[in-house]
TORVEXBA-784117 format. One record per residue: residue number from 1; residue in one letter; y, z, x of N, C-alpha, C in turn. Coordinates in steps of 0.02 Angstrom, whole numbers. Last residue first. Layout:
# residues N
n = NUM, res = A, nc2 = Y, nc3 = Z, nc1 = X, cac2 = Y, cac3 = Z, cac1 = X, cc2 = Y, cc3 = Z, cc1 = X
...
# end
This chain:
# residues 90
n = 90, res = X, nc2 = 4226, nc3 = 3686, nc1 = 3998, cac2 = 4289, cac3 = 3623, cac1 = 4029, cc2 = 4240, cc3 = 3605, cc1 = 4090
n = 89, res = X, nc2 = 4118, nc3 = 3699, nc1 = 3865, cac2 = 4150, cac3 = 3712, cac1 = 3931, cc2 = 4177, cc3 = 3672, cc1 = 3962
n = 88, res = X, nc2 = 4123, nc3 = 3790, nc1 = 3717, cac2 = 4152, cac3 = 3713, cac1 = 3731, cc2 = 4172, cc3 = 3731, cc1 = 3831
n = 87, res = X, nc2 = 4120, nc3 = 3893, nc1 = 3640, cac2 = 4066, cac3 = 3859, cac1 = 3659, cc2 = 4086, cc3 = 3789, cc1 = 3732
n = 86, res = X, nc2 = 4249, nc3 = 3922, nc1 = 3589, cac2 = 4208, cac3 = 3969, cac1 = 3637, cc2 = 4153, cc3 = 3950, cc1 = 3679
n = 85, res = X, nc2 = 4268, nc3 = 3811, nc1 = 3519, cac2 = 4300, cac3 = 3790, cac1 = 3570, cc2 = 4268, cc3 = 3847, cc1 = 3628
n = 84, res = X, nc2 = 4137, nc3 = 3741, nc1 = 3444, cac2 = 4187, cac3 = 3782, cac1 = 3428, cc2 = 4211, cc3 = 3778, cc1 = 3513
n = 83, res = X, nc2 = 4012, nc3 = 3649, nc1 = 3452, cac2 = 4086, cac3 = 3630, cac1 = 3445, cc2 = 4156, cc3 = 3650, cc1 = 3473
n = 82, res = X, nc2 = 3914, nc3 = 3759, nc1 = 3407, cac2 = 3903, cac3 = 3709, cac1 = 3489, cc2 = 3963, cc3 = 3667, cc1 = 3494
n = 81, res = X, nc2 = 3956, nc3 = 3786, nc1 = 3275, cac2 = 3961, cac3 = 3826, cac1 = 3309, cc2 = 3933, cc3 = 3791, cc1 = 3377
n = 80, res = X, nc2 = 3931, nc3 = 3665, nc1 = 3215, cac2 = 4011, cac3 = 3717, cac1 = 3206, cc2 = 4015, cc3 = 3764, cc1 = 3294
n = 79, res = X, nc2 = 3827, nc3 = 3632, nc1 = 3215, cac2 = 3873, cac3 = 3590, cac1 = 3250, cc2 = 3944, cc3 = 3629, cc1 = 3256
n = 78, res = X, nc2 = 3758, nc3 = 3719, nc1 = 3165, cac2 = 3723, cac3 = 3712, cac1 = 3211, cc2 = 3803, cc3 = 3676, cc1 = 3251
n = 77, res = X, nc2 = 3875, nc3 = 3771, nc1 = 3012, cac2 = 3844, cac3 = 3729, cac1 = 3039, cc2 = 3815, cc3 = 3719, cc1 = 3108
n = 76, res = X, nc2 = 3921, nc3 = 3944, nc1 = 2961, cac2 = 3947, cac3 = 3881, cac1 = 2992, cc2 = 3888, cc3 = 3848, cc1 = 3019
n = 75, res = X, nc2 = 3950, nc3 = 4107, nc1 = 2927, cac2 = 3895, cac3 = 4066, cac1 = 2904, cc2 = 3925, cc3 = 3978, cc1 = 2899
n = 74, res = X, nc2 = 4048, nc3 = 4140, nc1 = 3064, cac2 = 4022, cac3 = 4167, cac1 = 3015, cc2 = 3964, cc3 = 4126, cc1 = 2980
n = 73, res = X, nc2 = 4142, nc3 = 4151, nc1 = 3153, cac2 = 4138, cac3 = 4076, cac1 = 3135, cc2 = 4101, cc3 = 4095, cc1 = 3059
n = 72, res = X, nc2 = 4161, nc3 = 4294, nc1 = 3193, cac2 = 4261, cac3 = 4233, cac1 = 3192, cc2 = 4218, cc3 = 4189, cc1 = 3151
n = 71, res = X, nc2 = 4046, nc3 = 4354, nc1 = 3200, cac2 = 4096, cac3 = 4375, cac1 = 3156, cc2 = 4151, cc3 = 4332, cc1 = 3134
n = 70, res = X, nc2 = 4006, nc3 = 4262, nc1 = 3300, cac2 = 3971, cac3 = 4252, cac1 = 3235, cc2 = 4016, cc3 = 4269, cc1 = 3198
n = 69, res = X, nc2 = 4083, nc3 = 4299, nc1 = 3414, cac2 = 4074, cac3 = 4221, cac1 = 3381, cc2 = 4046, cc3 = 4234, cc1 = 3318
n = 68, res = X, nc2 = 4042, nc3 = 4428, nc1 = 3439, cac2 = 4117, cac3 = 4407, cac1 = 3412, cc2 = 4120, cc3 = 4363, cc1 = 3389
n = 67, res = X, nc2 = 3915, nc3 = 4387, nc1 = 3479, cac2 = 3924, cac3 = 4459, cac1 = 3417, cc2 = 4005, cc3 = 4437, cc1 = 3404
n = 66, res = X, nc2 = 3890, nc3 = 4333, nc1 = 3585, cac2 = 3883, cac3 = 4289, cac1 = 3526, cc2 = 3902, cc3 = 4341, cc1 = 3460
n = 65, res = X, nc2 = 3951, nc3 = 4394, nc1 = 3703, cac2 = 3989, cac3 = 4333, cac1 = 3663, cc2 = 3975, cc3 = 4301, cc1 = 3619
n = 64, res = X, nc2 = 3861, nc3 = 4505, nc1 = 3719, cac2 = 3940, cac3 = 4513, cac1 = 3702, cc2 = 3976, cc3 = 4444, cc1 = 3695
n = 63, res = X, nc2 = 3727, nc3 = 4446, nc1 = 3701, cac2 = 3751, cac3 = 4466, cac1 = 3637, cc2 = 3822, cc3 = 4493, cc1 = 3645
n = 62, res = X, nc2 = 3745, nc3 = 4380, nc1 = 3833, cac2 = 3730, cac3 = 4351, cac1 = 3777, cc2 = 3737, cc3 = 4383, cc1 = 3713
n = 61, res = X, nc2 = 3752, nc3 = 4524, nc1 = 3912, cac2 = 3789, cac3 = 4467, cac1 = 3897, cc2 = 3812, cc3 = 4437, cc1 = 3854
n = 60, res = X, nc2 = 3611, nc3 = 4548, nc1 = 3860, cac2 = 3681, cac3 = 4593, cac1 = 3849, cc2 = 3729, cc3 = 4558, cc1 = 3830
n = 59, res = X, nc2 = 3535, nc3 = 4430, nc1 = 3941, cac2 = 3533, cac3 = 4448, cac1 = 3852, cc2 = 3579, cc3 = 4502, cc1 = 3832
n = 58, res = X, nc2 = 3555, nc3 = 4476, nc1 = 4070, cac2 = 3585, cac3 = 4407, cac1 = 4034, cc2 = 3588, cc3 = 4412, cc1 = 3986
n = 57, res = X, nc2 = 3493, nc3 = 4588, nc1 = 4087, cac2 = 3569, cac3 = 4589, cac1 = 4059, cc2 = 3589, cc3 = 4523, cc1 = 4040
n = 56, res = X, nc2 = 3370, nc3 = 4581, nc1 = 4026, cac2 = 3416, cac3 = 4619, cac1 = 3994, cc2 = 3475, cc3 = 4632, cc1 = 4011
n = 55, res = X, nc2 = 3288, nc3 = 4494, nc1 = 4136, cac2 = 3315, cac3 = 4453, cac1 = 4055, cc2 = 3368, cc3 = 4517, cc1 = 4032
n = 54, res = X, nc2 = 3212, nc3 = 4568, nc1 = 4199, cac2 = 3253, cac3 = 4538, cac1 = 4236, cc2 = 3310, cc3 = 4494, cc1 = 4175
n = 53, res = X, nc2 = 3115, nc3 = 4650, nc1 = 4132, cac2 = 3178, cac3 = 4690, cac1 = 4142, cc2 = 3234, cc3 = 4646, cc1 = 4152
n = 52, res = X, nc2 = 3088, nc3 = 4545, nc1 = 3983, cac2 = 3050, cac3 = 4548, cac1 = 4046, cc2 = 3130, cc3 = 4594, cc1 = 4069
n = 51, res = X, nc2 = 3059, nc3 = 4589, nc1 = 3800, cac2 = 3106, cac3 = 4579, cac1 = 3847, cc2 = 3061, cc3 = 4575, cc1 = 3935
n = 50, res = X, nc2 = 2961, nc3 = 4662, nc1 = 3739, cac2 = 2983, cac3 = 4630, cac1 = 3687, cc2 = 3007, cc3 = 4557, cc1 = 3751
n = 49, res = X, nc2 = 2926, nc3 = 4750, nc1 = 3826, cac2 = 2893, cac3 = 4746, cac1 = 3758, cc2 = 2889, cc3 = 4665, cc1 = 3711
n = 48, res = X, nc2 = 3004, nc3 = 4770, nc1 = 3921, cac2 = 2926, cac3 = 4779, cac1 = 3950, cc2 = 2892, cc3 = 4743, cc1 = 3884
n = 47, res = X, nc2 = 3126, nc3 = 4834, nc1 = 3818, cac2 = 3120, cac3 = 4786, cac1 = 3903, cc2 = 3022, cc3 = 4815, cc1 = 3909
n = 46, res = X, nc2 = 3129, nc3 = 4905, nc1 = 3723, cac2 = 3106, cac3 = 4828, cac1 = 3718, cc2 = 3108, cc3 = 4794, cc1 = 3777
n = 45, res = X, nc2 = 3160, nc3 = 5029, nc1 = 3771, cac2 = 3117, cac3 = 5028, cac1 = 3751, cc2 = 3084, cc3 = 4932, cc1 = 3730
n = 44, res = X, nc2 = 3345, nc3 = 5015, nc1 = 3687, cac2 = 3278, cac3 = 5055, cac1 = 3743, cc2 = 3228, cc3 = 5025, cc1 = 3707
n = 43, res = X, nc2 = 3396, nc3 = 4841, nc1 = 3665, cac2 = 3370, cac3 = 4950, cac1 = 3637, cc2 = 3339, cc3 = 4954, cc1 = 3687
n = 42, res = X, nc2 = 3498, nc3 = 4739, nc1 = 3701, cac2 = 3449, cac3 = 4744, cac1 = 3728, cc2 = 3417, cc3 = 4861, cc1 = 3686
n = 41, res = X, nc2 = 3616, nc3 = 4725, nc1 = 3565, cac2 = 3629, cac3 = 4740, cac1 = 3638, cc2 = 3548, cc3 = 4749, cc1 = 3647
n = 40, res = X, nc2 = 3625, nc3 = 4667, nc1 = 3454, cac2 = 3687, cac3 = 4636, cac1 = 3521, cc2 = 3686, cc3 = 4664, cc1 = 3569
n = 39, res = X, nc2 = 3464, nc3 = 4594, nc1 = 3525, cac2 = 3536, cac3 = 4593, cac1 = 3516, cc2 = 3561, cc3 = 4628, cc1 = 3468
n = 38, res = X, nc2 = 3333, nc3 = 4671, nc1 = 3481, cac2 = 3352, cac3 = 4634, cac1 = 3571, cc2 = 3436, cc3 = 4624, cc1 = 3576
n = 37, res = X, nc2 = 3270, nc3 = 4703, nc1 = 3385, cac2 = 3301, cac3 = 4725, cac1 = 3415, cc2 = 3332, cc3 = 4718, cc1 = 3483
n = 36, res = X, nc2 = 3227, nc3 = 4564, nc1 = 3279, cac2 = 3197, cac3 = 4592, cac1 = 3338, cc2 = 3268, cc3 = 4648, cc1 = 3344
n = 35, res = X, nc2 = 3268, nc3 = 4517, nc1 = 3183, cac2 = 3203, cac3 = 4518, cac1 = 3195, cc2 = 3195, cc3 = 4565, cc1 = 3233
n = 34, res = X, nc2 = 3420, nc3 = 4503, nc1 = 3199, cac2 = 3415, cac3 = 4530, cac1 = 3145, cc2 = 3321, cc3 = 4519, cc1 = 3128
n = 33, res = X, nc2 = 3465, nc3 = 4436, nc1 = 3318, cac2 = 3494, cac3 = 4496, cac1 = 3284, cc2 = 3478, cc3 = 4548, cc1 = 3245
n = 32, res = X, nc2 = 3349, nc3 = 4351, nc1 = 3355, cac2 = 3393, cac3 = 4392, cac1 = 3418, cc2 = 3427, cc3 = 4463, cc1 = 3394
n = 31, res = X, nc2 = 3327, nc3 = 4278, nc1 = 3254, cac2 = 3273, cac3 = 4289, cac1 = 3291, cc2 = 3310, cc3 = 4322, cc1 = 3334
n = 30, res = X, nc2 = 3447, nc3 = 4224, nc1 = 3206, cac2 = 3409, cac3 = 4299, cac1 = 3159, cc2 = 3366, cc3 = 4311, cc1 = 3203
n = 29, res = X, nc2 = 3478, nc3 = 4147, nc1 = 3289, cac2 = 3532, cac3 = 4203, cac1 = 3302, cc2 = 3487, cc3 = 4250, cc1 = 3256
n = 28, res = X, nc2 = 3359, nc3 = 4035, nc1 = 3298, cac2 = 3405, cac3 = 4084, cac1 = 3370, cc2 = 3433, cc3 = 4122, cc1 = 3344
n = 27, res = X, nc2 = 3400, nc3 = 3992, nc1 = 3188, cac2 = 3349, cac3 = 4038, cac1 = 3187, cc2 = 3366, cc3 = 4079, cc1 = 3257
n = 26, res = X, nc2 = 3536, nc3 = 3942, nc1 = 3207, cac2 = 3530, cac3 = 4003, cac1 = 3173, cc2 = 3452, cc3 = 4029, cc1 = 3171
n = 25, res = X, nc2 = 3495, nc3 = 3833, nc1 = 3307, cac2 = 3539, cac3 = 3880, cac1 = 3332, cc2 = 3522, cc3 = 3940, cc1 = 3263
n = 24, res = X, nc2 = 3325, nc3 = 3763, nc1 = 3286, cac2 = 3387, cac3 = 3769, cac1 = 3266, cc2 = 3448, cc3 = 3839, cc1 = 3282
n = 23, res = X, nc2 = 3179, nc3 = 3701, nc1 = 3269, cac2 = 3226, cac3 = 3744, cac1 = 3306, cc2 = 3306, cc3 = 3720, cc1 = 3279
n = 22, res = X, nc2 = 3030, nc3 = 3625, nc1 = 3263, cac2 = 3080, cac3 = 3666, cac1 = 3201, cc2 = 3093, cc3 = 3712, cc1 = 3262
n = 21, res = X, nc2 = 2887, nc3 = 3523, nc1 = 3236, cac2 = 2947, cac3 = 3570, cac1 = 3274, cc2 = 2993, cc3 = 3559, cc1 = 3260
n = 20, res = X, nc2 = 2838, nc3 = 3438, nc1 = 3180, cac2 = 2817, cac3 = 3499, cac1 = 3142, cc2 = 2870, cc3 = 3544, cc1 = 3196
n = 19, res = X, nc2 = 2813, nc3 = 3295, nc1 = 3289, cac2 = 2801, cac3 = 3321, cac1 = 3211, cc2 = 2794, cc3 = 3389, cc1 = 3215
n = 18, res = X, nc2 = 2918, nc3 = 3331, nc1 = 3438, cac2 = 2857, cac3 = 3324, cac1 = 3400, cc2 = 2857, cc3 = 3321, cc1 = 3320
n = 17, res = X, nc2 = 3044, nc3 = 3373, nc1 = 3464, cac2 = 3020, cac3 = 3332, cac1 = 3520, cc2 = 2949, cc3 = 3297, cc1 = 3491
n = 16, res = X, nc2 = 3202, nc3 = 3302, nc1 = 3362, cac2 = 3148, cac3 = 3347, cac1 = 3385, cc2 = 3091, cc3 = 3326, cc1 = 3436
n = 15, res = X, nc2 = 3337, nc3 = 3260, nc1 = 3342, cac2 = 3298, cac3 = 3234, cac1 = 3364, cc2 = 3229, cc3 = 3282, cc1 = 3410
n = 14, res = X, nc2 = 3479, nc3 = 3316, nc1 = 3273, cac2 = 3387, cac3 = 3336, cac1 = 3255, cc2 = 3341, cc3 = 3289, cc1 = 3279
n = 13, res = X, nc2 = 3581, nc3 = 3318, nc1 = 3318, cac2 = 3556, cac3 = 3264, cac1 = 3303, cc2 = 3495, cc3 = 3272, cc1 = 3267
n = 12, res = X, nc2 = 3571, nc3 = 3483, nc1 = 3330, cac2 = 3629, cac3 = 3439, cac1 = 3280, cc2 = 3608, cc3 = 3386, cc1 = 3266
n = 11, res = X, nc2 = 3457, nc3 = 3535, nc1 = 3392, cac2 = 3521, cac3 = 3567, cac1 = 3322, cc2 = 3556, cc3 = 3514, cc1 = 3288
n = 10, res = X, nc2 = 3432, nc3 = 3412, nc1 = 3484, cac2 = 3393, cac3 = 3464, cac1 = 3436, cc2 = 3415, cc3 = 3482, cc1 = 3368
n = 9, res = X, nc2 = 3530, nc3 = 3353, nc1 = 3548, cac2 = 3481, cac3 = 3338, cac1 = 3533, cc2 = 3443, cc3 = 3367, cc1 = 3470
n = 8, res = X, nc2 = 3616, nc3 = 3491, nc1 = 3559, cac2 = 3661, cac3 = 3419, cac1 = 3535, cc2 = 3579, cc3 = 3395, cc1 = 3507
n = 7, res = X, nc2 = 3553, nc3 = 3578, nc1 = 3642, cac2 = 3578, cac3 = 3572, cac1 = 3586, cc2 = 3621, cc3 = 3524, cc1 = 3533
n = 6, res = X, nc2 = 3514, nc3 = 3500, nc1 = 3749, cac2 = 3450, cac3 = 3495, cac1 = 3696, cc2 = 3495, cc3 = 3503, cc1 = 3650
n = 5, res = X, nc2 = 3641, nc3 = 3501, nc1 = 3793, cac2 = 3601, cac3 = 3426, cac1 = 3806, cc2 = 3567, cc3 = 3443, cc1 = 3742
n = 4, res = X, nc2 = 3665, nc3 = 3640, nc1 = 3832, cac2 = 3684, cac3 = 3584, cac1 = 3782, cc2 = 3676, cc3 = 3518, cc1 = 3785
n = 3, res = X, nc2 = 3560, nc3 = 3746, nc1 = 3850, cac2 = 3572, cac3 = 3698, cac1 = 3868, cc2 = 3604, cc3 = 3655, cc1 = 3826
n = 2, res = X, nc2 = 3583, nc3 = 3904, nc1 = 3826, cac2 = 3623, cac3 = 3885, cac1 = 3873, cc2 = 3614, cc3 = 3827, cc1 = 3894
n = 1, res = X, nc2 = 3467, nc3 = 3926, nc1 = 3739, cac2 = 3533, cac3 = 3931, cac1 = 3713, cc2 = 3586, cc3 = 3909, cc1 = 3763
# end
């Protein structure tokens, strides 16, 4: 989620690396939010499980700026959201 090279490549251009691979920014966000218990905030109990310890705060993090983004952009395009200006680094 923190390379935008692939995400341009991948998400948006869809230039995938093989036949049959399939990624895309919103499976990232149900696979984080709404599968697993890992975001918006890391639960007890999924560090060792789910999580390595050294990953739970980057992934905190990561769910305190993607939990406001989703709410502001909402159900928006791979490109909407790697666009949006939150995304966008100077």
């Amino acid at each position: 989620m923190s390379d935008r090279e692939y995400q341009e490549r991948v998400w948006i251009r869809r230039e995938l690396p093989r036949p049959g691979y399939y990624d895309e920014f919103d499976l990232a966000v149900h696979s984080l939010f709404d599968d697993s218990p890992i975001l918006p905030s890391p639960a007890p109990g999924c560090v060792g499980e789910l999580i390595h310890a050294d990953e739970e705060v980057p992934l905190a993090r990561l769910g305190e700026v993607l939990s406001p983004l989703i709410d502001e952009l909402g159900d928006v395009s791979d490109a909407e959201y790697v666009h949006s200006a939150q995304c966008t680094v100077a």
